[in-house]
MDTraj code that builds the backbone (N, CA, C; nanometers):
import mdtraj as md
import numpy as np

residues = "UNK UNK UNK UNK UNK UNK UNK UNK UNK UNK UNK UNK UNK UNK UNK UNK UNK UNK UNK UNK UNK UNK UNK UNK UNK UNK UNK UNK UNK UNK UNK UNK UNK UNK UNK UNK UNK UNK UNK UNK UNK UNK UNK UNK UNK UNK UNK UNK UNK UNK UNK UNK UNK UNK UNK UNK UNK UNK UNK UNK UNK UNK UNK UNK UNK UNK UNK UNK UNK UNK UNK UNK UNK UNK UNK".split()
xyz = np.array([
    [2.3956, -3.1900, 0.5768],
    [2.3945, -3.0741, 0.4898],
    [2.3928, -2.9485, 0.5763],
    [2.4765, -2.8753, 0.5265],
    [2.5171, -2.7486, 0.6382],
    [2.3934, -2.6433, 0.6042],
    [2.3212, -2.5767, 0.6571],
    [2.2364, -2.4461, 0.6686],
    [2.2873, -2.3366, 0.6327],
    [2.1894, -2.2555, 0.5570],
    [2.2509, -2.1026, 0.5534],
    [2.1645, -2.0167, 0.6614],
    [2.0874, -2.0821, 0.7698],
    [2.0400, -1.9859, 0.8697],
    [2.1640, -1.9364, 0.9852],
    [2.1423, -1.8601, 1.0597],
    [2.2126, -1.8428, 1.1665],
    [2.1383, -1.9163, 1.3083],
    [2.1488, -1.9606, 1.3435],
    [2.1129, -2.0501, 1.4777],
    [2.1602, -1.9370, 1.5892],
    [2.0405, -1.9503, 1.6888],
    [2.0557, -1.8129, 1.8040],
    [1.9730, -1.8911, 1.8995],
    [2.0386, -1.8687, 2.0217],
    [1.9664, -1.9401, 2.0998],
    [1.9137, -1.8835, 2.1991],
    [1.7846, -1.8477, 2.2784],
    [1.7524, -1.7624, 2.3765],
    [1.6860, -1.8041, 2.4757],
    [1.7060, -1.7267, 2.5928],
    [1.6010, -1.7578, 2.6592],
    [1.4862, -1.7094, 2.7141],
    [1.3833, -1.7981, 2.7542],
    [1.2327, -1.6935, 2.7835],
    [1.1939, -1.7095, 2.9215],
    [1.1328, -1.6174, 2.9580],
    [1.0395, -1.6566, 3.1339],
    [0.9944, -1.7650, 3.0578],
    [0.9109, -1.9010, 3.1683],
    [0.8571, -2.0035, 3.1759],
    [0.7131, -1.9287, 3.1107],
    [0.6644, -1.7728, 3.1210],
    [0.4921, -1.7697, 3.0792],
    [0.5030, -1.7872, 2.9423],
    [0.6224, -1.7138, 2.8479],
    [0.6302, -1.6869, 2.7618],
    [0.6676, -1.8338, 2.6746],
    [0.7536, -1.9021, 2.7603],
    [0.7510, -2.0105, 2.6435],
    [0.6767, -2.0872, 2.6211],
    [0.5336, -2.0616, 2.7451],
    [0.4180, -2.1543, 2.7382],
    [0.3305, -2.1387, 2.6504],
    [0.3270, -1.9488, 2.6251],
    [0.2596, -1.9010, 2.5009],
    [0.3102, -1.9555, 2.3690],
    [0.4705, -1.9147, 2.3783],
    [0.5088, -1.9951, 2.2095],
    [0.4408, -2.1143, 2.2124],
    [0.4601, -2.2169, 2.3000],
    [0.4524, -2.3285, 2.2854],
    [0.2899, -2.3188, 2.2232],
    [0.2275, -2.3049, 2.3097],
    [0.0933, -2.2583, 2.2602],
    [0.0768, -2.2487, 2.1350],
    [0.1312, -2.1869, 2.1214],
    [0.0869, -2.0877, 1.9827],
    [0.1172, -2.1757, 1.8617],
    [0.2301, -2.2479, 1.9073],
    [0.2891, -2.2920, 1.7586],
    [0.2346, -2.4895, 1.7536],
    [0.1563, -2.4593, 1.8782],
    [0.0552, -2.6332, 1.8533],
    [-0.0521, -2.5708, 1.8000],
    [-0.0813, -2.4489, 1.8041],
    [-0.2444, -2.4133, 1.7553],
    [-0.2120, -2.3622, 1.5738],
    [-0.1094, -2.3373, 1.5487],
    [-0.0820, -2.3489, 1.4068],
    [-0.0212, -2.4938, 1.3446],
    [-0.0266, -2.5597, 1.4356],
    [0.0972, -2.6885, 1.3582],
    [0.1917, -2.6703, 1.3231],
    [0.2973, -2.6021, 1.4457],
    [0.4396, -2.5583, 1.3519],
    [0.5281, -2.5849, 1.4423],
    [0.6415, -2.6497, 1.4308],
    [0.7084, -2.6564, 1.4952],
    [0.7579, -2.4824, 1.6031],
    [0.8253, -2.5265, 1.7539],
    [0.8362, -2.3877, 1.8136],
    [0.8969, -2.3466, 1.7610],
    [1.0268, -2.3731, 1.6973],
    [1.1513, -2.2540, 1.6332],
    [1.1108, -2.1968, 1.5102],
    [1.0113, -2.2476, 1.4239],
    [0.9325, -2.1990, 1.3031],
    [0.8373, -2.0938, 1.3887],
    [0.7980, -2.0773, 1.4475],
    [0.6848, -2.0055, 1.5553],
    [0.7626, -1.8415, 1.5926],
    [0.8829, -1.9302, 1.6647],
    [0.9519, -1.7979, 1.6751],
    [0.9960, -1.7096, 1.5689],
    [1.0810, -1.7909, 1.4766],
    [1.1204, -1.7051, 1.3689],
    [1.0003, -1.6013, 1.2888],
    [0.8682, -1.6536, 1.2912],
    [0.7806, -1.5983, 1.2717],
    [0.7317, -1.4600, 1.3088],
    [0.7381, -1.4758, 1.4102],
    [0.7294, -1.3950, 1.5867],
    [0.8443, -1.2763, 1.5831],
    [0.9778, -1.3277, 1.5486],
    [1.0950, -1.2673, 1.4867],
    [1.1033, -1.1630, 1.4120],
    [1.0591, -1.2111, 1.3066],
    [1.0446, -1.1032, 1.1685],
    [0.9161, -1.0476, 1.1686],
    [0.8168, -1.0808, 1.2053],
    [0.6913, -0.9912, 1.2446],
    [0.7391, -0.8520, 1.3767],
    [0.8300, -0.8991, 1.4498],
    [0.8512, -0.8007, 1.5436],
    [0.9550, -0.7022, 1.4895],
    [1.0249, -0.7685, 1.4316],
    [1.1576, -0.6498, 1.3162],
    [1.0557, -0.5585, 1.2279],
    [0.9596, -0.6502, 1.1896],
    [0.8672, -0.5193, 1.0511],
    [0.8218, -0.4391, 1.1099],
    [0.7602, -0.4605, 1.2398],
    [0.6737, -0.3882, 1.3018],
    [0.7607, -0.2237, 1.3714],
    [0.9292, -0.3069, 1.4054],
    [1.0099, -0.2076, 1.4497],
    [1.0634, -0.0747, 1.3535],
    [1.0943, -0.1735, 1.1949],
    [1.1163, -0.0958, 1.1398],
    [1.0460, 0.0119, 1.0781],
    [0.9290, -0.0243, 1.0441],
    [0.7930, -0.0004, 1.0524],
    [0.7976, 0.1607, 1.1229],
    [0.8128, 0.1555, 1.2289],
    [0.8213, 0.2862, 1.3881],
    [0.9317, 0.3825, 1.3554],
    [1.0435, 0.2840, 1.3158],
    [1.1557, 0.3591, 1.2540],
    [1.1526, 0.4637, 1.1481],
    [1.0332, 0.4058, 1.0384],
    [1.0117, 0.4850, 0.9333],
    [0.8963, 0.6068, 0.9920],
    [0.8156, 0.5910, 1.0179],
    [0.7192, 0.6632, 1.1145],
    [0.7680, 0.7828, 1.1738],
    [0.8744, 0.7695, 1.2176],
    [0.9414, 0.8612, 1.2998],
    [1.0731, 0.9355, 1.2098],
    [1.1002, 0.9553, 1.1326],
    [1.1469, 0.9721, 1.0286],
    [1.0964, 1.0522, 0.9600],
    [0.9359, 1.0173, 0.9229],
    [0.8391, 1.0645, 0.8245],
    [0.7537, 1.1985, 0.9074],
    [0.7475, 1.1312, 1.0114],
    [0.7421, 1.2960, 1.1667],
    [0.8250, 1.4083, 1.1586],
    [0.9447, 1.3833, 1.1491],
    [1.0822, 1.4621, 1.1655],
    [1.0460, 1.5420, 1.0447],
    [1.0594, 1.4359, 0.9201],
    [1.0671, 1.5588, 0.8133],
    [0.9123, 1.6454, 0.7771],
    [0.7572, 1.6117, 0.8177],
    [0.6773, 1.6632, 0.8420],
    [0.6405, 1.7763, 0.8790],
    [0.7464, 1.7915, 1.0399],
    [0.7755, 1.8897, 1.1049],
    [0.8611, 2.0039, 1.0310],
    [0.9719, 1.9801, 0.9532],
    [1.0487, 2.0783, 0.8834],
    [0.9941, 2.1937, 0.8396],
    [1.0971, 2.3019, 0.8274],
    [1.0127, 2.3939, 0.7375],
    [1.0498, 2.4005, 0.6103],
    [0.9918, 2.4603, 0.4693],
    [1.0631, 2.4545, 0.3731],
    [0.9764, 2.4450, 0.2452],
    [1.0177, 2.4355, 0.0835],
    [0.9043, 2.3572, 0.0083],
    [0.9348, 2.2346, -0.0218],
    [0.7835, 2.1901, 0.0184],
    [0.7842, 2.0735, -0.0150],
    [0.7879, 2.0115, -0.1845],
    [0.8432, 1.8874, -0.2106],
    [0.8528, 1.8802, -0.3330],
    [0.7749, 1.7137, -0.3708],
    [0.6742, 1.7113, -0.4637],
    [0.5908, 1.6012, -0.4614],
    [0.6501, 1.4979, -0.5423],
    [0.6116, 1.4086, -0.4930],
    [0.7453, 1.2458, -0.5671],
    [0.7511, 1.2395, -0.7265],
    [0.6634, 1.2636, -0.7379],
    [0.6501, 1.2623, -0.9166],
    [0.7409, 1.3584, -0.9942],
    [0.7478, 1.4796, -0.8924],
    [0.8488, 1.6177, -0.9457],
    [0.9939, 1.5277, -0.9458],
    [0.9875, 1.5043, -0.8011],
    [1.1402, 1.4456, -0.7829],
    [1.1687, 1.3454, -0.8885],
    [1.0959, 1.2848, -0.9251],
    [1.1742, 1.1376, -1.0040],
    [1.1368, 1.1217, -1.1677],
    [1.0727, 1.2987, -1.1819],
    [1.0314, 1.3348, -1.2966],
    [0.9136, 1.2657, -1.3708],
    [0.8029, 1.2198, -1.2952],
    [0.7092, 1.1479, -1.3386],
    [0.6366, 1.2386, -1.3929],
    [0.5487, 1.1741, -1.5074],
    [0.4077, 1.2155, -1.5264],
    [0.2797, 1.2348, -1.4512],
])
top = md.Topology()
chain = top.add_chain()
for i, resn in enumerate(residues, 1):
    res = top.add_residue(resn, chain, resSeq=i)
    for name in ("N", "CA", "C"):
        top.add_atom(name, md.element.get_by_symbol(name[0]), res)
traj = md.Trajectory(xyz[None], top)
């Protein structure tokens, strides 16, 4: 049965794959479940910074500000 993941294959220094390895006997998970984990925890965290910095930029602006409820016509 064919997968809808994408398969990626990488490689690590020897410390680092000792940690995955580590890591993913101290949860019971297989390593490639470990990584993918590891994966998308490190994307949230990026995008995460992305928004952060974004939310800086327009902080900094000058101008009036307009409060979310105005904008989207809330109560």
């Amino acid at each position: 049965m064919a997968t809808t993941k994408q398969r990626i294959n990488i490689t690590v220094e020897p410390d680092m794959g000792e940690a995955l390895l580590a890591s993913a006997r101290q949860d019971k998970v297989p390593v490639a479940s470990k990584a993918h984990d590891l994966l998308r925890l490190a994307l949230e965290i990026e995008e995460d910074l992305a928004w952060a910095k974004l939310v800086n930029h327009r902080l900094k602006m000058k101008g009036t500000l307009v409060s979310h409820k105005k904008t989207w016509g809330l109560k």
